[in-house]
C-alpha positions, -999 to +999 in steps of 0.1 A: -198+074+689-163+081+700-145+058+691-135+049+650-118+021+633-108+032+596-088+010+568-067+032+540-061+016+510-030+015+495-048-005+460-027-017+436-048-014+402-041-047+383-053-059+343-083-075+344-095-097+315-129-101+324-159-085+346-156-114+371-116-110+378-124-073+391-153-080+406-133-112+429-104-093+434-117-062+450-144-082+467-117-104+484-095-068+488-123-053+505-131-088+528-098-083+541-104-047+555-134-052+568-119-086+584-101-061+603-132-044+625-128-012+603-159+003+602-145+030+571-130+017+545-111+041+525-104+032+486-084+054+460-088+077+439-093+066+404-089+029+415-116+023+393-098+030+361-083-010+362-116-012+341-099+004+313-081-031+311-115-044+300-124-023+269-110-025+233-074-020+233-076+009+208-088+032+239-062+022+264-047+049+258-073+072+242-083+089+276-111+114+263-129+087+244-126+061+271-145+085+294-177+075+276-168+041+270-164+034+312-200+048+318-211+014+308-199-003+341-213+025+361-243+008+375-225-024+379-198-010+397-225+007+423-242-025+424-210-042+433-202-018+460-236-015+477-235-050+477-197-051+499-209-027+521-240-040+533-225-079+535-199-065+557-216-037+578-192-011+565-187+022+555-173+021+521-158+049+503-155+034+469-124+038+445-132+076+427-145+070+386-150+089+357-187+100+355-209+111+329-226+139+356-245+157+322-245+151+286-206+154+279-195+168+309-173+143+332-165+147+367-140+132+392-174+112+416-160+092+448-191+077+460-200+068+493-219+035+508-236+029+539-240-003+558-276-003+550-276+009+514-278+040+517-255+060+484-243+094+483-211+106+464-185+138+468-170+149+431-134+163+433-135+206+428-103+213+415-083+194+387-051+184+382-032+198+351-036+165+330-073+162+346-080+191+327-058+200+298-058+163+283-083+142+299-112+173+295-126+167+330-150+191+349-151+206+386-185+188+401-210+194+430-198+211+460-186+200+491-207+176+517-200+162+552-216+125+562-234+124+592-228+087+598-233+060+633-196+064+633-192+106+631-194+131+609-169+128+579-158+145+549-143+137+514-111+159+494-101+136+464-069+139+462-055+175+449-086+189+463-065+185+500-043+211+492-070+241+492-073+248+528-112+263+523-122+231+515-115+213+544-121+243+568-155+246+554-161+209+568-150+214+596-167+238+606-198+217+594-185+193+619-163+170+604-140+153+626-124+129+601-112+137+564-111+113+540-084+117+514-084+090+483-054+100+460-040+090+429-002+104+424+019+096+396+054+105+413+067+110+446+068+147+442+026+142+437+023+120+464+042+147+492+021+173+481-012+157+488+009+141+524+015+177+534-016+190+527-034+163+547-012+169+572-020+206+570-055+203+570-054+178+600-031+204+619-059+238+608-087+221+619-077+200+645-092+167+628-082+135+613-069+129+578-072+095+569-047+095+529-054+066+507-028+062+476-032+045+445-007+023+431-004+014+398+028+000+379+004-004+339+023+005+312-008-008+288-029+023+304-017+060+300-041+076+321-028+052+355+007+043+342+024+049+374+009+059+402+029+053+444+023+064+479+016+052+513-017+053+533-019+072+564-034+083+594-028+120+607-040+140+636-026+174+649+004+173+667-009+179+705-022+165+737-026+128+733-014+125+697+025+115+682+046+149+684+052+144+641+012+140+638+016+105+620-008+082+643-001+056+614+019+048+588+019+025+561+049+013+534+059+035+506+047+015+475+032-019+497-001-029+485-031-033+514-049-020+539-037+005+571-058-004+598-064+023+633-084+035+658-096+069+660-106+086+694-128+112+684-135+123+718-100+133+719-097+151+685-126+171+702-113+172+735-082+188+715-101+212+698-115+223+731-082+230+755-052+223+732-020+239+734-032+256+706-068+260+693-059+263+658-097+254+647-113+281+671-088+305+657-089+305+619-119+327+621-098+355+632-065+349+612-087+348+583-104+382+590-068+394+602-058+383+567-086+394+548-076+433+551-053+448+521-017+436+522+006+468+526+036+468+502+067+482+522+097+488+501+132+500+514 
């Protein structure tokens, strides 16, 4: 495979009142982008918490004891999302949830759906301040790449993108797209996870593909606000835009970014690019990994 269609999300997380509402609207949401001939579609981070809409009001904005309470749509949700990926033939990286990975101990899981059923997930490694001061949740399993019919991809939830290791670590298992499903409650969250996929894209000479949440629900605390803009990034060299942006959506505009990915030209890149950034990490890392000298004057 060389060549890749992928849809970003830019989901807007509405109040549901019922099972059925959430379940049409992202099922129509979802219809849309794969109307387009994506073959990767690309939800949120923490999407998913809309659901909070649907238990008792009392926990809207209890965010440790709803963490229990949402485990109760777990399989429904999977069910749901198996289901739209195999009707449409899809890739589907599915809106990140809460999840009850061991008896009281909650992780940050995104999982993953293939076209034929097949499920794996990728749990976020490092947490956000509020992730883990007030909301009590844990790092989870380690990283993974997906060797899929359309190439090998990875997964960094949202903060998780601005750890270079990470990403560098999947690359050099041979991921050639990175798939970035973010949740960011101001603009000043939503740069920070923009540079660093656009820093990890540039390192390793891959695709970032960013998915933001957005979220204007002042009856949840956990997803009161939440803006961004999806995008597609690539390192700036032969073949790509000079700024790295392949594609761009709207700052705060609900839907999906649709593009085409050559991945025998992100290879081709990390082959005989004006730079070979990928090819040589390995070296400014070792470089780097000597003691600093402290020169004073």
């Amino acid at each position: 495979m060389t060549a890749l269609r992928v849809a970003a999300a830019a989901y807007l997380c509405r109040q549901h009142t019922h099972w059925d509402d959430y379940e049409a609207a992202l099922s129509d949401f979802v219809a849309v982008g794969a109307a387009s001939g994506a073959q990767v579609l690309v939800l949120p981070e923490y999407a998913s918490l809309e659901l909070v809409g649907l238990l008792p009001a009392a926990l809207w904005d209890d965010v440790q004891a709803q963490r229990s309470a949402l485990q109760v749509f777990l399989p429904a949700v999977l069910e749901l999302h198996a289901r739209l990926s195999t009707h449409h033939g899809v890739y589907l990286l599915a809106a990140s949830l809460i999840v009850e990975a061991a008896a009281g101990r909650y992780v940050n899981r995104a999982y993953f759906f293939g076209p034929g059923g097949e499920r794996h997930f990728q749990d976020k490694l490092v947490m956000t301040r509020f992730e883990a001061e007030e909301w009590l949740i844990e790092s989870g399993e380690g990283l993974k790449v997906f060797e899929t019919a359309c190439g090998t991809l990875g997964v960094n939830i949202c903060y998780d993108a601005e750890f270079p290791d990470f990403a560098r670590a999947q690359a050099a298992a041979g991921c050639d797209v990175l798939l970035v499903p973010s949740f960011t409650g101001s603009l000043h969250g939503y740069q920070r996870v923009r540079v660093g996929s656009m820093a990890r894209a540039l390192e390793n000479q891959i695709y970032t593909v960013h998915a933001p949440c957005l979220a204007d629900a002042p009856w949840s605390y956990a997803i009161e606000t939440a803006v961004g803009a999806p995008a597609i990034y690539a390192p700036p060299d032969n073949g790509f835009p000079a700024s790295g942006v392949v594609a761009q959506g709207t700052l705060g505009t609900p839907g999906w970014l649709c593009c085409d990915l050559d991945l025998a030209l992100i290879r081709e890149v990390r082959r005989s690019g004006q730079v070979l950034n990928a090819c040589d990490q390995s070296w400014a890392v070792h470089q780097a990994a000597g003691t600093v000298k402290r020169i004073s004057f």
